[in-house]
LOKE-602415 format. One record per residue (C-alpha): residue in three letters; chain; residue number from 1; z, y, x. Coordinates in steps of 0.25 Angstrom, whole numbers, always signed. Example, Ala and Ser with C-alpha at 12.3 -4.5 7.8 and 13.67 -1.06 7.14 Angstrom:
ATOM   aa  ch    i      Z      Y      X
ATOM  ALA   A    1    +31    -18    +49
ATOM  SER   A    2    +29     -4    +55
This chain:
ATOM   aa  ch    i      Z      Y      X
ATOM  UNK   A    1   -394   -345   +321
ATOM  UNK   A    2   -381   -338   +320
ATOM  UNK   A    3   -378   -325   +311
ATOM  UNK   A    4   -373   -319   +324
ATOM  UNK   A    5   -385   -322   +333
ATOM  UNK   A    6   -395   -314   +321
ATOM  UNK   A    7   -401   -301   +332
ATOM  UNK   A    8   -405   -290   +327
ATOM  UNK   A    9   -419   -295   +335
ATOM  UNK   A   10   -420   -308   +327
ATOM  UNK   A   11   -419   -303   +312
ATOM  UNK   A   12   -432   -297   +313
ATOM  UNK   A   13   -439   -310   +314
ATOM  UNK   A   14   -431   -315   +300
ATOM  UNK   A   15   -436   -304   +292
ATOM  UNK   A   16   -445   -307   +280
ATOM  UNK   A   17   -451   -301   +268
ATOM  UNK   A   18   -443   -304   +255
ATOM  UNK   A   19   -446   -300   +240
ATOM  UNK   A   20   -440   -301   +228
ATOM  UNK   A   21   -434   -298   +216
ATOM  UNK   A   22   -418   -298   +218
ATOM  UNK   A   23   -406   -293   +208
ATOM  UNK   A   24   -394   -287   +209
ATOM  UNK   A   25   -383   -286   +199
ATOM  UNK   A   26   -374   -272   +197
ATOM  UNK   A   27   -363   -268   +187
ATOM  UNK   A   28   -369   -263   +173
ATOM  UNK   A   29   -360   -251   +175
ATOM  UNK   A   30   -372   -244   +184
ATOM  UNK   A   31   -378   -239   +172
ATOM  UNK   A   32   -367   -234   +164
ATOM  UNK   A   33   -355   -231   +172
ATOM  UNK   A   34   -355   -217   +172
ATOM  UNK   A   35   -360   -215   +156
ATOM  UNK   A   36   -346   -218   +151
ATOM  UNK   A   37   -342   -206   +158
ATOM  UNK   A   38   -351   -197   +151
ATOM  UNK   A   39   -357   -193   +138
ATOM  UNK   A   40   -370   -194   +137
ATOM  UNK   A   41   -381   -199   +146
ATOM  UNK   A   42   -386   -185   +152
ATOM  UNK   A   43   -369   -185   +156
ATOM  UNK   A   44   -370   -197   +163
ATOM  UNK   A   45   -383   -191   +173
ATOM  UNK   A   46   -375   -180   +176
ATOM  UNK   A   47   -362   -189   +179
ATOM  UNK   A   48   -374   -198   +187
ATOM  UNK   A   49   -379   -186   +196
ATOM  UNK   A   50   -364   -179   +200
ATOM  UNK   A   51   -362   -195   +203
ATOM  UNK   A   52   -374   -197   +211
ATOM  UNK   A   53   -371   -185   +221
ATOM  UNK   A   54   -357   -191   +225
ATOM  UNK   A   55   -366   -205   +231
ATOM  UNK   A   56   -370   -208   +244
ATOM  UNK   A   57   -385   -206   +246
ATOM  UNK   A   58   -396   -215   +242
ATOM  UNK   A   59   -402   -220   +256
ATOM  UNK   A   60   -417   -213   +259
ATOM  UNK   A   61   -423   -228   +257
ATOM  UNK   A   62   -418   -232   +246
ATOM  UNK   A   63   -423   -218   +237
ATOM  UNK   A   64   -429   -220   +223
ATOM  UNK   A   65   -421   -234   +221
ATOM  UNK   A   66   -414   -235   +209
ATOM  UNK   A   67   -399   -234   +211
ATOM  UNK   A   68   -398   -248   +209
ATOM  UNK   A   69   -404   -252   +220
ATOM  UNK   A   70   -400   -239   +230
ATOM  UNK   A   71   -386   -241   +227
ATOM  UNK   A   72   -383   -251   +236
ATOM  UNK   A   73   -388   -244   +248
ATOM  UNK   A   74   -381   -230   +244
ATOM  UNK   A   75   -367   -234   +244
ATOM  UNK   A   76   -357   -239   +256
ATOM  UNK   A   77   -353   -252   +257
ATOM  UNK   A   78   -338   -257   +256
ATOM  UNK   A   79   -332   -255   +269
ATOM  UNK   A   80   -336   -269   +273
ATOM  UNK   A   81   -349   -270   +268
ATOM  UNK   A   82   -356   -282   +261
ATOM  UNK   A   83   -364   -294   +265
ATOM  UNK   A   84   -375   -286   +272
ATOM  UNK   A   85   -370   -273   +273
ATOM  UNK   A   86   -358   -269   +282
ATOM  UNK   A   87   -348   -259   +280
ATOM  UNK   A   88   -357   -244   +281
ATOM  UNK   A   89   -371   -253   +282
ATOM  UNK   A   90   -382   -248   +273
ATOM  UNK   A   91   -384   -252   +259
ATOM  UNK   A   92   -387   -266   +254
ATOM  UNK   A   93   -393   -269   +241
ATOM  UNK   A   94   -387   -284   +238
ATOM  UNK   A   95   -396   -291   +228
ATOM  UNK   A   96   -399   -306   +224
ATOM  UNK   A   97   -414   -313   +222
ATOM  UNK   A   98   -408   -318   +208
ATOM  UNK   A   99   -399   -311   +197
ATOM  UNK   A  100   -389   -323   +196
ATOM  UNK   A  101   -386   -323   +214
ATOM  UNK   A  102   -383   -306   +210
ATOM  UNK   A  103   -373   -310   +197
ATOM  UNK   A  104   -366   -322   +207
ATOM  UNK   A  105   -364   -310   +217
ATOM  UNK   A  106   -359   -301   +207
ATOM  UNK   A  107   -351   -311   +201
ATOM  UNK   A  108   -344   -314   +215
ATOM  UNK   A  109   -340   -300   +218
ATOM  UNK   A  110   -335   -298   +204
ATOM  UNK   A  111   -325   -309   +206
ATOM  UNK   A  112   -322   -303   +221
ATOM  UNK   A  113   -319   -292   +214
ATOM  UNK   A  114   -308   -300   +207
ATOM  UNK   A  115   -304   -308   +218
ATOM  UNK   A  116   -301   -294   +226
ATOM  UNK   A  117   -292   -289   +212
ATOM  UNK   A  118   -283   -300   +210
ATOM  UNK   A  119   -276   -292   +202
ATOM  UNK   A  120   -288   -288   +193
ATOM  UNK   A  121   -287   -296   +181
ATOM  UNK   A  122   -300   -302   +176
ATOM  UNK   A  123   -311   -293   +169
ATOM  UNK   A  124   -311   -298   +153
ATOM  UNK   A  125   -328   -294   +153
ATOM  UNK   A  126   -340   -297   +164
ATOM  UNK   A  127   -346   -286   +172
ATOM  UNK   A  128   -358   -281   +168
ATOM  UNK   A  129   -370   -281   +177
ATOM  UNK   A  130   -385   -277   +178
ATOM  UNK   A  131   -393   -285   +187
ATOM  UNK   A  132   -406   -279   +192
ATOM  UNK   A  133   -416   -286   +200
ATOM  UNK   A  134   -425   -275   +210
ATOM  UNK   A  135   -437   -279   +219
ATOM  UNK   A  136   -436   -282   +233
ATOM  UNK   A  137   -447   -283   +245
ATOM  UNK   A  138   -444   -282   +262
ATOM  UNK   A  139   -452   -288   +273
ATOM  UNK   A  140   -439   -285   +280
ATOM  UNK   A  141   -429   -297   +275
ATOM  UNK   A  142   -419   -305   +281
ATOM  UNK   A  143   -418   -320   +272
ATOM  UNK   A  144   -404   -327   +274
ATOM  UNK   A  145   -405   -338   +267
ATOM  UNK   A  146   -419   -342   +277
ATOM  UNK   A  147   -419   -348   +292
ATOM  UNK   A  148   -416   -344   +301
ATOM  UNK   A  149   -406   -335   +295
ATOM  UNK   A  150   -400   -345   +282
ATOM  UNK   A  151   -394   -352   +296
ATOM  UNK   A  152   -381   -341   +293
ATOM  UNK   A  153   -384   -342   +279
ATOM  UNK   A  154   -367   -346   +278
ATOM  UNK   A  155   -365   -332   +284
ATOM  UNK   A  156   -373   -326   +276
ATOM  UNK   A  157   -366   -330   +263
ATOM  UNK   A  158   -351   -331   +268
ATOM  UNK   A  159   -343   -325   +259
ATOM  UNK   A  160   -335   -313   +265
ATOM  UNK   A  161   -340   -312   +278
ATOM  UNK   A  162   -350   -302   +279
ATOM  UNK   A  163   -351   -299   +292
ATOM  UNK   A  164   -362   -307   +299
ATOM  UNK   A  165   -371   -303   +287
ATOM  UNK   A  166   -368   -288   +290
ATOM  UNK   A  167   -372   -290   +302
ATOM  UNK   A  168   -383   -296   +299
ATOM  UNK   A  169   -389   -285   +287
ATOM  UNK   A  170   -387   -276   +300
ATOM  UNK   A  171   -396   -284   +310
ATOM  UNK   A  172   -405   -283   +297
ATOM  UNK   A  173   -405   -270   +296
ATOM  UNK   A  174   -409   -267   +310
ATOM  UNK   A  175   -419   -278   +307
ATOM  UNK   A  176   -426   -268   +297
ATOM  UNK   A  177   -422   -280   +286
ATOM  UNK   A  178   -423   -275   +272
ATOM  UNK   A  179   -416   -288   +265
ATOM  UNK   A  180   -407   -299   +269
ATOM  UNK   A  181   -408   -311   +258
ATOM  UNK   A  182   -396   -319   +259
ATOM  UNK   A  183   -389   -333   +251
ATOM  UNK   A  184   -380   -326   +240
ATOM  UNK   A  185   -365   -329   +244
ATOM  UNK   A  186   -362   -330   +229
ATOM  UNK   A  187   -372   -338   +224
ATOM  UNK   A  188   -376   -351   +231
ATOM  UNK   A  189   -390   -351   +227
ATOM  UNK   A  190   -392   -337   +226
ATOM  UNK   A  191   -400   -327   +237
ATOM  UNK   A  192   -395   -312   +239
ATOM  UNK   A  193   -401   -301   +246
ATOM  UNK   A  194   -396   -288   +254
ATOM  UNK   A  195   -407   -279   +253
ATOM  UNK   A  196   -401   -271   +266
ATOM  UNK   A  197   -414   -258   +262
ATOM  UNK   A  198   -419   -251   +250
ATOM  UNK   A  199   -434   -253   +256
ATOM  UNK   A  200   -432   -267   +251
ATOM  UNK   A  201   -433   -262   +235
ATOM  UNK   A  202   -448   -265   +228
ATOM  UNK   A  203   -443   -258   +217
ATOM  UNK   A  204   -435   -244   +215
ATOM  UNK   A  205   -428   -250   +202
ATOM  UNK   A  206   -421   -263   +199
ATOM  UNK   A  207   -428   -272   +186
ATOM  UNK   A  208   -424   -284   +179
ATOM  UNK   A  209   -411   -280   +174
ATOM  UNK   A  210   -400   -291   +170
ATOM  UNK   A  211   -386   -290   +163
ATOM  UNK   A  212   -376   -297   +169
ATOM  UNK   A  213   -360   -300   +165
ATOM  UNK   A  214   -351   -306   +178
ATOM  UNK   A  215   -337   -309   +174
ATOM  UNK   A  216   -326   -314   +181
ATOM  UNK   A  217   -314   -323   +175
ATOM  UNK   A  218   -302   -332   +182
ATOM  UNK   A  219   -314   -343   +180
ATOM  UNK   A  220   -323   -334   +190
ATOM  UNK   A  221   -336   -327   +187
ATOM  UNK   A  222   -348   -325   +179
ATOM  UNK   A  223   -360   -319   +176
ATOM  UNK   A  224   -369   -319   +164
ATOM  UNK   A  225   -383   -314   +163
ATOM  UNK   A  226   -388   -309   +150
ATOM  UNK   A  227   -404   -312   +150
ATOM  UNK   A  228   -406   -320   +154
ATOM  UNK   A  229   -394   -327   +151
ATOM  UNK   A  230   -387   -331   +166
ATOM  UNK   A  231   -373   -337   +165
ATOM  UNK   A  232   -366   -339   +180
ATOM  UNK   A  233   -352   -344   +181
ATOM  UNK   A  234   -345   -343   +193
ATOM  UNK   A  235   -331   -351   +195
ATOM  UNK   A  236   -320   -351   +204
ATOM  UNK   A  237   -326   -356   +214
ATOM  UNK   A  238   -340   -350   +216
ATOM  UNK   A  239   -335   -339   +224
ATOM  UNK   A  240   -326   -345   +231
ATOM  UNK   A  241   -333   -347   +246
ATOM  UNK   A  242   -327   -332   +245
ATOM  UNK   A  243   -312   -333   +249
ATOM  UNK   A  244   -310   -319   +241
ATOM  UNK   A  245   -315   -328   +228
ATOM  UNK   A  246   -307   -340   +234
ATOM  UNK   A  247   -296   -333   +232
ATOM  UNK   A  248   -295   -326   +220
ATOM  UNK   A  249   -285   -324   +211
ATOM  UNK   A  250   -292   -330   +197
ATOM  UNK   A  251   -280   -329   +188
ATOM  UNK   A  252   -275   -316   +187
């Protein structure tokens, strides 16, 4: 069945109950981005709380998370959205079922990053990330990588064309879905999930935290893991289904 023939009236019948531990990676600087500006750590609160005034609310649903997990649903997207979310959409919380899918992502839109800066020389040090993993749980889920469903499973994953996919986390939503699990576009044997509501959280606080380092060079990217000890290289090449990577600029 086409992507374009998916009704409002025929997700319901594809929705399943899904459950599982997934991870998601973020930049190290969430914990300490603001100390350097201050003194001491009661200076840092107080910077915190004048901060914390200026952002948009938390959605009512997704109260008593830890920001980690709200976050996501508390900020506007970029003016054309992402995978599952268009442009003005509710939040989306994108997460992977294992650490190393969530580093290939991460990994990627470092070196888009790059590929958009052609001018920007190379960075001499990796990015420092936290992983954190968070329970999930949802009668209400939409599996992408299934029939009937898997049959678009190459529109599902193209690269930069988002559109069939945002108007499919639409459909969901009127669906009541809660996540959409999908064939990560990054890693060829990896599984992603948008988890579209903040009812789908089995826990208010993240766990089983990781260090990661992702780097890019002219060679491509990396991401190393320091327990237990994970070393991913990704070349020239891995990326470059993506015409953005295709054609970037590696010497600089």
């Amino acid at each position: 069945m086409s992507s374009n023939t998916w009704t409002l009236a025929e997700l319901p019948s594809e929705l399943r109950p899904y459950e599982r531990r997934v991870w998601r990676l973020v930049e190290a600087q969430h914990v300490v981005s603001t100390r350097k500006l201050v003194d001491s750590n009661a200076e840092q609160e107080t910077l915190e709380d004048l901060i914390e005034v200026t952002k948009p609310p938390i959605p009512s649903e997704c109260q008593g998370l830890h920001y980690l997990l709200f976050s996501p649903f508390r900020y506007p997207p970029r003016p054309d959205g992402s995978r599952f979310r268009r442009g003005g959409a509710p939040g989306v919380l994108y997460a992977a079922e294992a650490s190393p899918t969530a580093s290939a992502e991460k990994a990627f839109y470092l070196l888009l990053f790059f590929a958009e800066s052609p001018d920007t020389p190379w960075p001499l040090n990796p990015v420092e990330h936290t992983g954190f993993s968070v329970a999930i749980y949802s009668p209400r889920s939409l599996d992408l990588t299934r029939p009937p469903l898997a049959a678009d499973t190459p529109i599902w994953r193209h690269p930069v064309k988002y559109g069939p996919c945002q108007a499919l986390a639409a459909s969901a939503r009127e669906a009541d879905a809660e996540i959409i699990r999908y064939a990560s576009a990054r890693d060829p044997d990896g599984v992603c999930l948008a988890v579209l509501s903040c009812r789908a959280f089995a826990e208010t606080e993240p766990r089983g935290f990781e260090s990661w380092r992702i780097g890019v060079s002219p060679s491509g990217a990396y991401a190393i893991r320091e327990f237990p000890d994970t070393r991913l290289q990704f070349d020239r090449a891995a990326f470059a289904a993506d015409p953005r990577i295709a054609s970037m600029r590696w010497e600089r």
